[in-house]
RODO-2510 file (C-alpha; in nm, 4 decimals, decimal comma):
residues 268
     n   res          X          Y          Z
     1     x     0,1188     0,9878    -1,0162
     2     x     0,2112     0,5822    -1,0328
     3     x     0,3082     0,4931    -1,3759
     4     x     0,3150     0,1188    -1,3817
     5     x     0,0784    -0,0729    -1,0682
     6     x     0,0929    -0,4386    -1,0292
     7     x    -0,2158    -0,6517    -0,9641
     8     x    -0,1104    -0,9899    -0,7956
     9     x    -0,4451    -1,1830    -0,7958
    10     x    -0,4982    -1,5448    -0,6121
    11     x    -0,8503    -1,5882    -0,8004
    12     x    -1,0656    -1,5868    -0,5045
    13     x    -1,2193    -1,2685    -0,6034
    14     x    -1,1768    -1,0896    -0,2800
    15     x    -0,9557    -0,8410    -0,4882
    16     x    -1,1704    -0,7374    -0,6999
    17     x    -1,2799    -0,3912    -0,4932
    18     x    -0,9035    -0,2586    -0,5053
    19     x    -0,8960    -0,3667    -0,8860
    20     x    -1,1502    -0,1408    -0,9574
    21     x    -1,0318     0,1414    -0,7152
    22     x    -0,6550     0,1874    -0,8150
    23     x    -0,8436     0,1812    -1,2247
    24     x    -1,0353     0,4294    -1,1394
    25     x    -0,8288     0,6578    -0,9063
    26     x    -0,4952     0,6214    -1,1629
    27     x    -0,6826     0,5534    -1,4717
    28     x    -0,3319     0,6400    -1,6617
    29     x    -0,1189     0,4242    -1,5272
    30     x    -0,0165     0,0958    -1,6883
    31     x    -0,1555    -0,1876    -1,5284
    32     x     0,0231    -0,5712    -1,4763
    33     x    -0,1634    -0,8458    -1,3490
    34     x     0,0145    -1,1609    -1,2037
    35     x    -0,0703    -1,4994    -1,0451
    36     x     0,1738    -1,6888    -0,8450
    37     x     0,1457    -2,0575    -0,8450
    38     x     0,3090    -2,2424    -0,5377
    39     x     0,5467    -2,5304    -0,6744
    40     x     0,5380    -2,6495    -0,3371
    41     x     0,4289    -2,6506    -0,0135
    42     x     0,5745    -2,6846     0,3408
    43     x     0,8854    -2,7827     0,1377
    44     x     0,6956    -3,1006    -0,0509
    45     x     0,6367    -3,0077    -0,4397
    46     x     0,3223    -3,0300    -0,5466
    47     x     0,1977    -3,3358    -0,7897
    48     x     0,1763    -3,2451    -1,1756
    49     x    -0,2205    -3,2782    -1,1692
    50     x    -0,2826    -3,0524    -0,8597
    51     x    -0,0379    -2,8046    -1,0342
    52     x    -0,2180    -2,7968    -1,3612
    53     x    -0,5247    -2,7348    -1,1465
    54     x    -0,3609    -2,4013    -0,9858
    55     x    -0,2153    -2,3067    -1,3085
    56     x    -0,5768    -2,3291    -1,4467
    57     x    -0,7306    -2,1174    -1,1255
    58     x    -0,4250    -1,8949    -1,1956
    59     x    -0,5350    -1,8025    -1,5552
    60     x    -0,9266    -1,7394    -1,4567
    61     x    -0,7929    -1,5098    -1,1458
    62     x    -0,5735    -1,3464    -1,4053
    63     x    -0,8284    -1,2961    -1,6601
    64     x    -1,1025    -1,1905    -1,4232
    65     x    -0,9211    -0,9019    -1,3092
    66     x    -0,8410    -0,8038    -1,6816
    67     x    -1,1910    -0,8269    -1,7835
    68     x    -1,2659    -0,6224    -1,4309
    69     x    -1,0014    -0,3399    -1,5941
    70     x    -1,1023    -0,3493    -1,9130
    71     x    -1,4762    -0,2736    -1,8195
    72     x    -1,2713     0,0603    -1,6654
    73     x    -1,1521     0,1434    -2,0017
    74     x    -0,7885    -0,0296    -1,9307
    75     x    -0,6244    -0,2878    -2,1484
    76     x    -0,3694    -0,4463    -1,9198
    77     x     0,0499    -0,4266    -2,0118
    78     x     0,0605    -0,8264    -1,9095
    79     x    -0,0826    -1,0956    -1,7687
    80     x     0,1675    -1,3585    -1,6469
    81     x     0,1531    -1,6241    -1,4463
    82     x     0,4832    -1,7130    -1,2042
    83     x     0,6241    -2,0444    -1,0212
    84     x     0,7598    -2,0385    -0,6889
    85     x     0,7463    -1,8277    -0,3909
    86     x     0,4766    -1,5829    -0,3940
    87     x     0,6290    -1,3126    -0,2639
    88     x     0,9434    -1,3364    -0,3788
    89     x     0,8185    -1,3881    -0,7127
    90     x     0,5933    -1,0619    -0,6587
    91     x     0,9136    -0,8434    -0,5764
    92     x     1,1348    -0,9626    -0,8581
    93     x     0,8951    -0,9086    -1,1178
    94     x     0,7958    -0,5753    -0,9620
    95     x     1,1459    -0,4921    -0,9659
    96     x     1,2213    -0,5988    -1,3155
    97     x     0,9210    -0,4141    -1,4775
    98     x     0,9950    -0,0450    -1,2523
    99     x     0,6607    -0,1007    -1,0832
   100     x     0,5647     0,1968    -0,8729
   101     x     0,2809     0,0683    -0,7045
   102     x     0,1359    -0,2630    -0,5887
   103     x    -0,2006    -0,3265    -0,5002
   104     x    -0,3465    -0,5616    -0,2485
   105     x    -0,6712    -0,6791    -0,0808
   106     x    -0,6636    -0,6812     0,3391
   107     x    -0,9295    -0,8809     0,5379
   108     x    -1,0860    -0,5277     0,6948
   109     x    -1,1376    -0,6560     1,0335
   110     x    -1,2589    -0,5018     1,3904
   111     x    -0,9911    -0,7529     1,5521
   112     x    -0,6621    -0,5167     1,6136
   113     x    -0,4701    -0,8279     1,6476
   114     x    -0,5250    -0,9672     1,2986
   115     x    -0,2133    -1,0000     1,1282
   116     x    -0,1867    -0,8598     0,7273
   117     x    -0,1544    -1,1993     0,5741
   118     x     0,1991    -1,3162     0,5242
   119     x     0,2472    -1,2206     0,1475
   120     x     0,1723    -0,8712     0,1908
   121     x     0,4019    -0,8623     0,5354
   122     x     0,6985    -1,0463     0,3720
   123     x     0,6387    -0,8006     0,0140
   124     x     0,6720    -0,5071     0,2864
   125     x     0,9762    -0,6312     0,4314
   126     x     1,1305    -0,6673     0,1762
   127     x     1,0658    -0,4134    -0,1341
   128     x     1,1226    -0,0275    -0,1501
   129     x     0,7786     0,0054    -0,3534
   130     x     0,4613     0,1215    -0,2336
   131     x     0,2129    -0,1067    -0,1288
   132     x    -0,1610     0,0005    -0,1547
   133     x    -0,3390    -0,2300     0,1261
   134     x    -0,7397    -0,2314     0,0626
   135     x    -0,9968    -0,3839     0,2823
   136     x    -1,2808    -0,1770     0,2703
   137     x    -1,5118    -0,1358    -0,0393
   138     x    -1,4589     0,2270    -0,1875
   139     x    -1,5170     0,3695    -0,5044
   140     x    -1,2222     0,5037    -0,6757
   141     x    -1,1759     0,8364    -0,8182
   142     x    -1,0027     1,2342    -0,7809
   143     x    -0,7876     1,2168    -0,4284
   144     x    -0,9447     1,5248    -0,2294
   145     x    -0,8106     1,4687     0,0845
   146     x    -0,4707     1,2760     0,2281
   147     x    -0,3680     1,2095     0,5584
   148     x     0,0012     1,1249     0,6902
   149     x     0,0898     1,0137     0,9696
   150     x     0,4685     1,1156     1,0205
   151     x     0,7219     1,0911     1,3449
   152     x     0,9969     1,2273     1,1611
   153     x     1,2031     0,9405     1,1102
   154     x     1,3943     0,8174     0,7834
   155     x     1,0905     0,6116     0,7133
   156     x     0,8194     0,8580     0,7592
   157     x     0,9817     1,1537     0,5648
   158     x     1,0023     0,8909     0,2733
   159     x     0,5986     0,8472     0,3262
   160     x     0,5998     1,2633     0,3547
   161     x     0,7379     1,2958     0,0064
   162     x     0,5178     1,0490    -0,1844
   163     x     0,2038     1,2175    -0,0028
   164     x     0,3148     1,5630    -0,0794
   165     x     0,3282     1,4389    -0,4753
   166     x     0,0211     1,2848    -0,4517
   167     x    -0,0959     1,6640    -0,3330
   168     x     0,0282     1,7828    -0,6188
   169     x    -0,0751     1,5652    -0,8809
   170     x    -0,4588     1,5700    -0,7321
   171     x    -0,4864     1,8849    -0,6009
   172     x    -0,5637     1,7294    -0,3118
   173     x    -0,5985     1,9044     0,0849
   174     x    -0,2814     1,7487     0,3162
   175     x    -0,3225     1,6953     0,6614
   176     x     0,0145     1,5922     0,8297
   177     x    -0,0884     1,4030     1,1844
   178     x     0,1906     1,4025     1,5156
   179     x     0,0979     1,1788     1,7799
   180     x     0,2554     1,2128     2,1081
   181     x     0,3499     0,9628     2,3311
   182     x     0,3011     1,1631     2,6383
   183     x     0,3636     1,5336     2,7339
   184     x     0,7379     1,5150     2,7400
   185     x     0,7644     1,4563     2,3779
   186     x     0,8531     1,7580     2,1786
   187     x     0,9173     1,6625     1,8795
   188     x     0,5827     1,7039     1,7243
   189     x     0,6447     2,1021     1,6768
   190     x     0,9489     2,0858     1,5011
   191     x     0,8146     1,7336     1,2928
   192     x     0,5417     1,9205     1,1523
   193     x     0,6937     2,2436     1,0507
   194     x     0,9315     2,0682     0,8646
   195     x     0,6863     1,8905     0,6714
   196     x     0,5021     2,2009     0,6075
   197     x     0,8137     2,3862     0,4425
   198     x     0,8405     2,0533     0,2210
   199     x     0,4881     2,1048     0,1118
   200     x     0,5771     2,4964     0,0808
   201     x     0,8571     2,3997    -0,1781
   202     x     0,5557     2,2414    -0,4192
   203     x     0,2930     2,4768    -0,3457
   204     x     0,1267     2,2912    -0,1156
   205     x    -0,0286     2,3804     0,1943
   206     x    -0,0067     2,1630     0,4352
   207     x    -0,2351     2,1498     0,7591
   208     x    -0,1088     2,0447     1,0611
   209     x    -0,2558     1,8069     1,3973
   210     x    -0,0526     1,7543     1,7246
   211     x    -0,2494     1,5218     1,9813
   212     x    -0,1819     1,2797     2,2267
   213     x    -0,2208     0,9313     2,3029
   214     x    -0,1896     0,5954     2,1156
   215     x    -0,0661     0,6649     1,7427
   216     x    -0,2459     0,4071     1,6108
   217     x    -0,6010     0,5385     1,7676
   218     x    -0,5634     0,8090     1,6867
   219     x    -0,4766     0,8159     1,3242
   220     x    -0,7729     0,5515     1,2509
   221     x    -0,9860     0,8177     1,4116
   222     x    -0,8662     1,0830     1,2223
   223     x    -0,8627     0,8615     0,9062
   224     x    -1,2445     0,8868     0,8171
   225     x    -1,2132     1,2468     0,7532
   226     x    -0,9822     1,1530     0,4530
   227     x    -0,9314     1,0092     0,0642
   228     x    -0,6311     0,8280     0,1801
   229     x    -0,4192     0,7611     0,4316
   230     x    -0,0126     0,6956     0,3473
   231     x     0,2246     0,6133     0,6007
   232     x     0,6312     0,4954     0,6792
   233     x     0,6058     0,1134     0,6803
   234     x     0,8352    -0,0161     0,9478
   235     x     1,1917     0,0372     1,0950
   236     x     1,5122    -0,1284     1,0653
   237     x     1,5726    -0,4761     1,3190
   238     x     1,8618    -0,5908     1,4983
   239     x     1,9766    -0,7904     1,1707
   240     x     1,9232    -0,4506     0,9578
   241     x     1,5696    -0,6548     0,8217
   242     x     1,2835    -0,4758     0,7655
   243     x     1,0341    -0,5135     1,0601
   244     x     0,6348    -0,4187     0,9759
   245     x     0,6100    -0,0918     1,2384
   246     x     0,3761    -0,1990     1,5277
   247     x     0,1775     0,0936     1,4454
   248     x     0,1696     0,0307     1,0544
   249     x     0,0598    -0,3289     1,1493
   250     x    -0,2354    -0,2633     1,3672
   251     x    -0,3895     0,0724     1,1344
   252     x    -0,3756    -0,1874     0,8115
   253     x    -0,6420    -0,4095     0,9044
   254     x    -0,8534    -0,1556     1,0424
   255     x    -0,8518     0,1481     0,7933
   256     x    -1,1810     0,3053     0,6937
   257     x    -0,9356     0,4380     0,3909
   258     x    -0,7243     0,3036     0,1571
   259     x    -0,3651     0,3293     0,2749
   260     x    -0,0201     0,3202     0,1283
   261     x     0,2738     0,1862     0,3342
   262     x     0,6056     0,2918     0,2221
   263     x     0,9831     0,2491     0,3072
   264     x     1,2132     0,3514     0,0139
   265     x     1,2413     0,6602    -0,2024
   266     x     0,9263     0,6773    -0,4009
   267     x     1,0722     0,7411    -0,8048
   268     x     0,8678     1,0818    -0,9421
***
């Protein structure tokens, strides 16, 4: 279960659906709620009377999503408001305060080509935290069914664990999906069972998929069928940078589910 989940809220309101789902689905948690105001923009600060008028947005966004909590039965840990670089500013203080989950809105979308936003790509890129990514209204609540994706990698097996403690904590059904590429990939077999004795080491029972074709199709058609869908973020680049997976990055904007994207060791 996620002890501590960060909020960051612009004020627009758009958020306000995964405010109420990640209260209701981890009701125990403690929650943070943050607002980043830009000092500057396109490397030109920002006058002192259009920054007093963010800083005054900043504050309503914040307290909207408290009320929004509150309403859930949740009194928030903080409300802050932050200066600088939003997403910079949203990994340091997630970093500073343990957080084990951050929560964000996505622009649900029938366009695969629609990029995440660039907060929520550069907070992947760069933090070891899960993010939740959100762009479909659903109502919160007991997890009864998760799905994950996995190829077997470093990244995926990271995603394995949190989904197989997730499992635990709900009591929730695991389906682990294999997609392969084409018939000469064998992997999937031995991918799969190895996930399955991980879940056998909790209790947990862990069914199994192996199909073909594009990953990405086919986990947003098996995705419906679930409470949540949790996945590896990306892979490492040339540089040894984090780089959003092509797969991660077209299933985000296009989930039926909520998802969680991963990369680091998720802290029981």
């Amino acid at each position: 279960m996620f002890r501590k989940i960060l909020i960051p809220t612009d004020g627009r309101g758009l958020e306000d659906h995964v405010i109420k789902y990640v209260a209701c689905t981890f009701p125990l948690a403690k929650f943070y709620v943050i607002s980043v105001v830009e000092t500057k923009v396109r490397g030109i600060h920002l006058t002192t009377i259009l920054q007093k008028k963010l800083e005054e947005n900043a504050m309503e966004a914040i307290e909207h999503a408290a009320k929004i909590l509150l309403k859930e039965g949740i009194e928030v840990e903080e409300k802050k408001i932050l200066y600088g670089d939003p997403p910079a500013k949203i990994i340091s203080y997630a970093e500073k305060n343990d957080i084990s989950l951050i929560a964000f809105r996505c622009f649900h979308t029938h366009i695969p080509s629609l990029k995440l936003g660039g907060t929520i790509e550069k907070v992947l890129k760069k933090t070891q935290i899960p993010v939740l990514i959100m762009g479909c209204e659903i109502e919160g609540g007991m997890l009864e069914s998760i799905l994950i994706p996995t190829d077997g990698t470093h990244g995926s097996q990271n995603a394995e664990n949190l989904a197989i403690h997730l499992a635990v904590s709900f009591g929730a059904k695991l389906t682990a999906l294999y997609v392969a590429k084409g018939k000469e990939d064998e992997r999937g077999d031995a991918v799969l069972k190895n996930i399955k004795w991980k879940g056998k080491q909790r209790d947990v029972e862990v069914d199994t998929l192996l199909k073909q074709g594009d990953p990405a199709e086919e986990i947003l058609k098996e995705a419906p069928k679930h409470s949540i869908l949790i996945m590896g973020a990306g892979r490492k680049g040339l540089l040894r940078n984090m780089v959003l997976g092509h797969v991660s990055r077209e299933v985000a904007p296009l989930s039926p589910i909520p998802l969680i994207l991963m990369r680091g060791r998720y802290k029981i």
